[in-house]
C-alpha atoms as one frame of an Amber mdcrd trajectory, in Angstrom:
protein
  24.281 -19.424  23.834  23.910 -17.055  27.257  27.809 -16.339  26.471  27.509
 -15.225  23.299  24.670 -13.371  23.795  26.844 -11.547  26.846  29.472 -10.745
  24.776  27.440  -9.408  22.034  25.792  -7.042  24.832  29.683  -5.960  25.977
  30.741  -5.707  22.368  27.548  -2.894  22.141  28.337  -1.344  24.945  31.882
  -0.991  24.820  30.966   0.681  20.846  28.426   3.286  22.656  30.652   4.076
  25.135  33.352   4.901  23.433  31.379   6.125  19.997  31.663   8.927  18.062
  29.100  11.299  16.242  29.815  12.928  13.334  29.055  16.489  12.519  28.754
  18.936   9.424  31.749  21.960  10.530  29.650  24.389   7.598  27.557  26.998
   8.300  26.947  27.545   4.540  24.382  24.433   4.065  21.223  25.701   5.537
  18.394  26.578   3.884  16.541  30.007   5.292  13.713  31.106   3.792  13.932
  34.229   5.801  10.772  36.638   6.680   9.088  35.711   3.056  10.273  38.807
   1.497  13.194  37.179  -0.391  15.550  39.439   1.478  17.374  36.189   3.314
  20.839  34.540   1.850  18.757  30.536   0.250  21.874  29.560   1.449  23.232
  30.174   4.398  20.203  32.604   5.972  21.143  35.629   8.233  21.039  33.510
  11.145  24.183  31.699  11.076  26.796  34.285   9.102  29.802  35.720  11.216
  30.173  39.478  10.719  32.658  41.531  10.794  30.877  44.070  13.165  28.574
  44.384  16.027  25.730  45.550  13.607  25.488  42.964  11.613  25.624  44.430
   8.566  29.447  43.494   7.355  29.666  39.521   7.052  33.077  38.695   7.262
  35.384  37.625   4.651  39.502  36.567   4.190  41.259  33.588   4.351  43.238
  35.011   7.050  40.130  34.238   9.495  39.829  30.887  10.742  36.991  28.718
  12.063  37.310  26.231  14.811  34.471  23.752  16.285  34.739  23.781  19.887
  32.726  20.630  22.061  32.128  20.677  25.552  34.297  17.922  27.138  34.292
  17.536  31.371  33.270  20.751  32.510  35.671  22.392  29.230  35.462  23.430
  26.013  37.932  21.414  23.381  38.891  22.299  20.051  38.290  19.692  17.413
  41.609  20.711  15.719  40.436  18.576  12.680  37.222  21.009  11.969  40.241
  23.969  11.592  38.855  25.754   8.421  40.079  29.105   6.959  36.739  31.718
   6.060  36.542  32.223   2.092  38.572  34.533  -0.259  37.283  38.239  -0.605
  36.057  37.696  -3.429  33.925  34.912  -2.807  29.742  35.644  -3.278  29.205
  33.845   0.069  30.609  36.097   2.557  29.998  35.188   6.062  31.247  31.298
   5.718  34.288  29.443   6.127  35.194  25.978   4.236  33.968  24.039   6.085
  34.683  20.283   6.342  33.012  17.254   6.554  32.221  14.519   8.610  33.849
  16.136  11.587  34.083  13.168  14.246  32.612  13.933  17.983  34.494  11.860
  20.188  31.235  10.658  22.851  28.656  11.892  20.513  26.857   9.617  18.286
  22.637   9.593  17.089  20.742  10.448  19.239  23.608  11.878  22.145  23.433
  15.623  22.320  25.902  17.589  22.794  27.400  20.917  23.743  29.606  22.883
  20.401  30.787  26.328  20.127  32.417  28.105  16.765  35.432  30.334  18.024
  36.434  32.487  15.045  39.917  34.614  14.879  42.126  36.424  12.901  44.897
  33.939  12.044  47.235  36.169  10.319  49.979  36.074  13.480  48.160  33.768
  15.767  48.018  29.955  15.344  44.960  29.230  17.436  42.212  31.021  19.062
  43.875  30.861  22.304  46.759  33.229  21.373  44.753  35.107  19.525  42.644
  35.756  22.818  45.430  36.016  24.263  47.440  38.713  21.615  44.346  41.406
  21.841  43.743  39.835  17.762  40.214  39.950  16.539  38.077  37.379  17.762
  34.480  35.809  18.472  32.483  32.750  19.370  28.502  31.670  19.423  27.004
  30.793  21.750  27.594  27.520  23.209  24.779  25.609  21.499  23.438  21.968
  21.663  23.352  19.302  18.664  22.421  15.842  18.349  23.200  13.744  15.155
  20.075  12.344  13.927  19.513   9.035  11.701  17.291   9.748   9.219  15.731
   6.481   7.034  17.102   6.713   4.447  20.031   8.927   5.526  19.668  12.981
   4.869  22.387  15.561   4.604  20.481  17.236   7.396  21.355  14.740  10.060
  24.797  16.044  10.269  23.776  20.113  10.443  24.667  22.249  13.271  21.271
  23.794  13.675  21.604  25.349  16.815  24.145  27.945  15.730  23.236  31.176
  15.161  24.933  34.377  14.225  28.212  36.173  15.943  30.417  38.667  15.322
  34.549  39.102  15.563  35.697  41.621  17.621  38.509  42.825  19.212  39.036
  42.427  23.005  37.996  45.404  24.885  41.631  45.605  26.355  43.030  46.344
  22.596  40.239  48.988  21.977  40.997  50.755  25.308  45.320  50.446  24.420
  44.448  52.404  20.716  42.162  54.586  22.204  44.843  55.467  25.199  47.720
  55.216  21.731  46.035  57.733  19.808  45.323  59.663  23.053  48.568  59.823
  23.714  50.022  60.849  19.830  47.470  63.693  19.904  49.413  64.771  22.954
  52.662  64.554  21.982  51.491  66.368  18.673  49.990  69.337  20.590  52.758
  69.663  22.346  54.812  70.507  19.282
């Protein structure tokens, strides 16, 4: 009887340690009922669109833009290449959101473990991952890094799974690519004046 009862207490432990969590890769699934003037999305809420501009007031749309969930993993933060999701059509009524997919599987997360995600967002049209686009002076952002646990609700709730701690970013392009077409169109003027 102790030896069974040992190996049921390895067989759990070996599961925890090498669990994972699941998570919910959509920021389109959260209710928001705003400052109680009606003026926030039911859906999605203002708090956890990307935009297309510092302001805030373009939300970002094109299935050229990609999402990707990023967790923090030793020290590092790790795509979860299966969470890859393209950002909806322009002509979709819920700008701001990508498809998203789920379950996403956390490796090391599970209930109750928190952990460390970040949403990295880029223009995909010549770039395959955020990386390159980084990389290529493309348009890009992330959110903060932010932390989530998986909770166990009884019975179950589509809430367990939501990535509550995101909040709202824009894409951008690298400073380096605003300073080369500033010094490009510096540089035509010249050449034009010259003429």
């Amino acid at each position: 009887m102790k030896k069974l009862i040992t190996l049921i207490a390895l067989v759990v432990g070996a599961g925890a340690a090498f669990g994972q969590g699941t998570v919910n890769f959509n920021n389109v699934v959260f209710a928001n009922s705003g400052a109680g003037d009606g003026s926030a999305d039911p859906l999605t809420g203002p708090d956890r669109l990307v935009y297309a501009d510092q302001a805030h007031t373009i939300k970002l749309k094109g299935t050229q833009y990609k999402a990707e969930l990023y967790m923090l993993v030793n020290g590092s933060l790790t795509p979860i290449t299966a969470s890859l999701s393209p950002f909806r059509s322009t002509s979709t009524a819920l700008s701001g959101t990508w498809n998203g997919k789920s379950p996403i599987s956390l490796p090391g997360g599970g209930v109750g473990v928190p952990v460390t995600l970040q949403v990295r967002v880029w223009d995909g049209t010549t770039f395959a991952t955020y990386e390159e686009a980084l990389a290529g002076g493309a348009q890009t952002g992330s959110s903060l890094p932010f932390q989530y646990t998986e909770v166990a609700s009884s019975p179950s709730a589509p809430t367990d799974t939501f990535m509550f701690g995101l909040r709202a970013f824009s894409l951008v392009p690298e400073p380096s690519a605003v300073a080369l077409g500033i010094l490009g169109v510096a540089g035509l003027l010249l050449i034009r004046r010259r003429k």
